[in-house]
C-alpha positions in Angstrom: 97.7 159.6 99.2 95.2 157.4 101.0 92.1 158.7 102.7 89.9 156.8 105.1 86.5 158.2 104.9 86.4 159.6 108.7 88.8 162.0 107.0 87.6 162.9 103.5 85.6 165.8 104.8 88.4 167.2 106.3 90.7 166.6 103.1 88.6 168.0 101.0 87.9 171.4 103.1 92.2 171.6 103.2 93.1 170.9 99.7 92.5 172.6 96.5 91.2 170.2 93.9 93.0 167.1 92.9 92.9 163.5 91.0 90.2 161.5 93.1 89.8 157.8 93.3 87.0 155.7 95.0 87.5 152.1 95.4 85.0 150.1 96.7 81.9 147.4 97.2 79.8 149.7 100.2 77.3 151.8 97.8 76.0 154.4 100.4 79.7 154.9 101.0 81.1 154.9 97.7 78.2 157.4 97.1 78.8 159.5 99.4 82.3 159.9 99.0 81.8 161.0 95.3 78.5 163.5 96.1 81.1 165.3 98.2 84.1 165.2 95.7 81.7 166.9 93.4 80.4 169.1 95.7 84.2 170.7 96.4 85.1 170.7 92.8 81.8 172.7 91.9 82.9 174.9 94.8 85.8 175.6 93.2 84.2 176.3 89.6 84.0 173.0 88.1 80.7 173.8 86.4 80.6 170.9 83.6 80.9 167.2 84.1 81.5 164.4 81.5 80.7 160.9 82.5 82.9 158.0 80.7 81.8 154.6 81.5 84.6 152.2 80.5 82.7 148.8 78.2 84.4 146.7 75.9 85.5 148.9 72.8 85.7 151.7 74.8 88.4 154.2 72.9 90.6 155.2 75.7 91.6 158.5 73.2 88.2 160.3 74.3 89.3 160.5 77.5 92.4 162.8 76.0 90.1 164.4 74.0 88.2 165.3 77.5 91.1 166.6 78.8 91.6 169.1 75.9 88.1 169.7 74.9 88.1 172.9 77.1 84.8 174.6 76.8 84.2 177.4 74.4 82.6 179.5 77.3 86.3 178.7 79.9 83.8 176.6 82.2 85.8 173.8 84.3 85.4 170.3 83.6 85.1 167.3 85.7 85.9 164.0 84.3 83.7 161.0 85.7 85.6 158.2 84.5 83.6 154.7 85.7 85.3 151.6 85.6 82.8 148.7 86.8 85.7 145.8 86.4 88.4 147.8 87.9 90.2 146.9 84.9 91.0 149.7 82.8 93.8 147.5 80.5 97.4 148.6 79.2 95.9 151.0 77.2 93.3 152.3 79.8 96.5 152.1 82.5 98.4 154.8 79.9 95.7 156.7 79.6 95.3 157.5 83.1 98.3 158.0 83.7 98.9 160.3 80.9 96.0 162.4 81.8 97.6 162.5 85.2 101.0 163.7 84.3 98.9 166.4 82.0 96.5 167.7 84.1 95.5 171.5 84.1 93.6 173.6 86.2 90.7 173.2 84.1 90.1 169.8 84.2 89.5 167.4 87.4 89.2 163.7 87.6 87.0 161.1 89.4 87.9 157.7 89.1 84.9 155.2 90.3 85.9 151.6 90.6 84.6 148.4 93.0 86.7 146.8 95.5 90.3 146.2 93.9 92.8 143.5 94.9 95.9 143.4 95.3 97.0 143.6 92.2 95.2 146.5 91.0 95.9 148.2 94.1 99.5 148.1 93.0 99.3 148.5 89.8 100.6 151.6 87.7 98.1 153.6 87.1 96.5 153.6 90.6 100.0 154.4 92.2 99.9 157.3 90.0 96.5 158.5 91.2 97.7 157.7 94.9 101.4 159.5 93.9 99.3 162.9 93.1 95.7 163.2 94.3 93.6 160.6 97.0 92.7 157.3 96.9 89.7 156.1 99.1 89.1 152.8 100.2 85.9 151.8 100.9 85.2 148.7 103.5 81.8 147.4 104.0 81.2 147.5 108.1 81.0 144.9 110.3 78.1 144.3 113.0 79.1 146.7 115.4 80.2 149.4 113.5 77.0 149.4 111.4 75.1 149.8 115.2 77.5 152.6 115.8 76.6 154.0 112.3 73.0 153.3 112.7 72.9 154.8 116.4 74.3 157.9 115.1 72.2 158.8 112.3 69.4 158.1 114.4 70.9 160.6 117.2 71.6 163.3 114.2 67.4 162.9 113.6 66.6 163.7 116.8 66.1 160.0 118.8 67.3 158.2 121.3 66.7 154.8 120.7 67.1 151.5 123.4 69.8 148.9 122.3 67.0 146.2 120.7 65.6 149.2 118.5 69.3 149.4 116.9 69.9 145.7 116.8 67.1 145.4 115.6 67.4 147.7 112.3 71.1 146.3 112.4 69.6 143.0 111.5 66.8 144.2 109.3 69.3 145.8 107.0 72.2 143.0 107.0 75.2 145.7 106.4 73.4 147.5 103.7 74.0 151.4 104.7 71.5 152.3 102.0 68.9 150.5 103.2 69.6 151.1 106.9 69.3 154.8 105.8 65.8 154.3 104.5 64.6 152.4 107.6 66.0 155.3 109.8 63.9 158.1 106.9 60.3 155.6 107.1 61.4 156.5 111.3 61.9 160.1 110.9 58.8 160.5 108.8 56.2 158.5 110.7 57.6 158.8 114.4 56.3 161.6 116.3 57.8 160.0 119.6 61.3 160.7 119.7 61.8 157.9 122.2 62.6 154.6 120.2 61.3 151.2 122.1 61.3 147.9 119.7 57.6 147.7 119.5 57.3 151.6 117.7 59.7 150.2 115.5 58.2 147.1 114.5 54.6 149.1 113.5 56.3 152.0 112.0 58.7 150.2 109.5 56.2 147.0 108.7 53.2 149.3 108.4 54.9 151.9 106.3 54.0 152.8 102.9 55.7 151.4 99.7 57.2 153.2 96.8 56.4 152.9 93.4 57.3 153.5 90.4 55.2 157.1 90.0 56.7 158.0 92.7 60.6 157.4 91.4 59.4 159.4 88.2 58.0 162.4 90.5 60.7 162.4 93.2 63.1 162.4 89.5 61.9 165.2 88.6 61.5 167.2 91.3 65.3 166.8 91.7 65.2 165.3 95.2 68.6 163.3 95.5 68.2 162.0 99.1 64.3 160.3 98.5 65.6 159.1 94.9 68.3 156.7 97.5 65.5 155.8 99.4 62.9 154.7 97.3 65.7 153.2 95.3 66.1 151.5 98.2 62.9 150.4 99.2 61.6 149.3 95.7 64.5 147.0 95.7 63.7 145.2 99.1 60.3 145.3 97.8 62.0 143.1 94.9 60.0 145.4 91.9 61.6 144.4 88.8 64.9 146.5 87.6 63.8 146.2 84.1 60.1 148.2 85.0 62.5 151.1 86.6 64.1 150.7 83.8 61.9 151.5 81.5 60.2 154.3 83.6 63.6 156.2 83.2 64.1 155.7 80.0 60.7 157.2 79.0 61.7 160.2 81.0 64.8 160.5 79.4 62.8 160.7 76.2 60.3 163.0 77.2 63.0 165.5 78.5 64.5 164.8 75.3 61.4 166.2 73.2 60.5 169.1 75.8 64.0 170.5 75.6 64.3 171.9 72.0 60.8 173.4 72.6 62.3 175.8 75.1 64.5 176.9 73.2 62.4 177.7 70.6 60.4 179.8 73.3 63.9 181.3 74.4 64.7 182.1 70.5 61.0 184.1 70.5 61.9 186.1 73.1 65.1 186.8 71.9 64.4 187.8 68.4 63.1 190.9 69.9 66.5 192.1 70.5 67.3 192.3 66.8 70.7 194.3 67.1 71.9 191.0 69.6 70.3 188.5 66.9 73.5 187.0 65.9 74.7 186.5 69.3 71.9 184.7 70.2 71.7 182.5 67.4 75.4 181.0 68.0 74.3 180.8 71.8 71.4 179.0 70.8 73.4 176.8 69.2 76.0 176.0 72.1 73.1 175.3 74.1 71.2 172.9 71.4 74.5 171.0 71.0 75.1 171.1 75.0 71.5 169.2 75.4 71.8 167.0 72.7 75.1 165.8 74.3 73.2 165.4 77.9 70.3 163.7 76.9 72.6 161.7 74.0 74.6 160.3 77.1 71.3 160.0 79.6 70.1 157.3 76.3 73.7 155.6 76.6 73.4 155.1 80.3 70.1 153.7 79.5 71.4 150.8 77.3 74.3 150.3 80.1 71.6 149.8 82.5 69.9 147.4 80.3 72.8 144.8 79.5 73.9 145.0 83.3 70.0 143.9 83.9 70.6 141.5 81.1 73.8 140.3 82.2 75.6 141.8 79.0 77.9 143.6 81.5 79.4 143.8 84.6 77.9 145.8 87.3 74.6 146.0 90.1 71.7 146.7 88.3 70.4 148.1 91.2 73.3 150.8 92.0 72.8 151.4 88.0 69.4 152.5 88.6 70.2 154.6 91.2 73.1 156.4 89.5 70.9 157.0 86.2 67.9 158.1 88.3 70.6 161.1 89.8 71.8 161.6 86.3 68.1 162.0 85.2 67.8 164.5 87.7 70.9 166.6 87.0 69.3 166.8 83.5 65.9 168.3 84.2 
């Protein structure tokens, strides 16, 4: 079934969980859409996900092996499978339809692909994602409906802003949504006036400050989703290199890989106490060890994706990259 976006909220409140696809070019969009798709499936107990991110070589098989791998603990499992071409193949078209035509209650499925043409839009495997679950669309928006958008987010904050205020940002931000979202955050957080004339807005978003990258690291780990898009955001306008993110992220990813075993060596201390539950512990301990090792193991993986996208060694933005392995990052810690 296809959803417009105006009516995934609604969807999603109405139906119990089912096989999700976003299709689409508009980041803040395509974001969105999935932050809420997750949010309903964890509602609904989905407490594990497992990212695949389709490359060359990938072995379409693990994403059967997903499907069975139920946890040894019951928890629900969300498959994030991320196709950057579009493209999953003949074998990547079985697959997903095979998975399909198996699901269980245990298991739930989010497909993440750009824009697709005509041809994909018919092909097999995405009729049989539209056949039993939702397929949204997402269109980038034209002039007037990104004023619309704009004048409405500013409205939600609290402002009521003069036509040149909004086609003003409207220009400023040339379509991108994620961007147009920062500008209207720099507003919220520096405007005390809540009446918006065109010369407040020129001083508060050119005299602003800008991000950097000890802030992306702290904003990471504090786990704040909603500043990690904006900075995002503004150190790309600010045209700071991808690769410096880059390796910011991947040091954290490293560090959180050394601190982790260290708490569990705290956790085993205090459990050793309880000597009559020491062999229960020990095989939890285990199933969390091999839990972490798997998270920070794929955190590394998205790492190297992010650094042949940068490179040009594969298809993608290395900009939305960042952003998605800066959220991942924070999941993690």
């Amino acid at each position: 079934m296809q959803i417009r976006f105006s009516q995934l909220k609604d969807r999603l409140a109405k139906s119990s969980v089912f096989p999700f696809m976003v299709s689409g070019d508009e980041p803040y969009q395509h974001m969105l859409a999935c932050d809420m798709f997750r949010a309903r499936v964890i509602e609904h107990g989905f407490t594990e996900r497992k990212i695949l991110t389709v490359e060359t070589g990938f072995d379409w098989s693990e994403l059967a092996h997903e499907q069975s791998n139920l946890s040894l603990f019951g928890e629900r499992t969300l498959i994030d499978l991320r196709i950057p071409n579009g493209k999953p193949g003949a074998a990547g078209s079985k697959a997903i339809i095979n998975f399909i035509e198996n699901i269980h209650d245990d298991v739930a499925l989010l497909i993440q692909v750009p824009r697709l043409d005509r041809s994909g839009i018919n092909s097999a495997w995405v009729k049989a994602v539209d056949k039993v679950g939702g397929l949204l669309r997402i269109w980038p928006l034209n002039e007037m409906e990104t004023r619309s958008w704009i004048h409405q987010k500013l409205r939600a904050k609290g402002f009521t802003a003069t036509g040149e205020v909004v086609a003003y940002i409207t220009q400023q931000v040339e379509g991108n949504l994620l961007a147009a979202m920062q500008e209207i955050e720099k507003i919220s957080l520096f405007s005390d006036n809540k009446k918006l004339d065109l010369k407040t807005i020129h001083t508060l978003l050119t005299n602003s400050s800008h991000y950097s990258l000890n802030e992306l690291m702290d904003v990471v780990l504090k786990g704040d989703a909603a500043r990690i898009i904006r900075i995002i955001a503004g150190l790309k306008k600010e045209d700071v290199a991808p690769p410096l993110l880059l390796w910011g992220l991947t040091e954290q990813v490293r560090k959180l890989a050394e601190s982790k075993p260290d708490i569990l060596v705290r956790r085993n201390t205090q459990q050793d106490i309880l000597r009559s539950l020491s062999a229960i512990h020990q095989q939890n301990t285990d199933v969390c060890q091999n839990d972490l090792d798997s998270k920070t193991s794929d955190l590394l993986k998205q790492c190297a994706r992010v650094d042949r996208v940068i490179k040009g060694r594969a298809f993608g933005d290395p900009w939305q990259e960042l952003l998605q392995l800066s959220i991942a990052t924070r999941n993690s810690v």
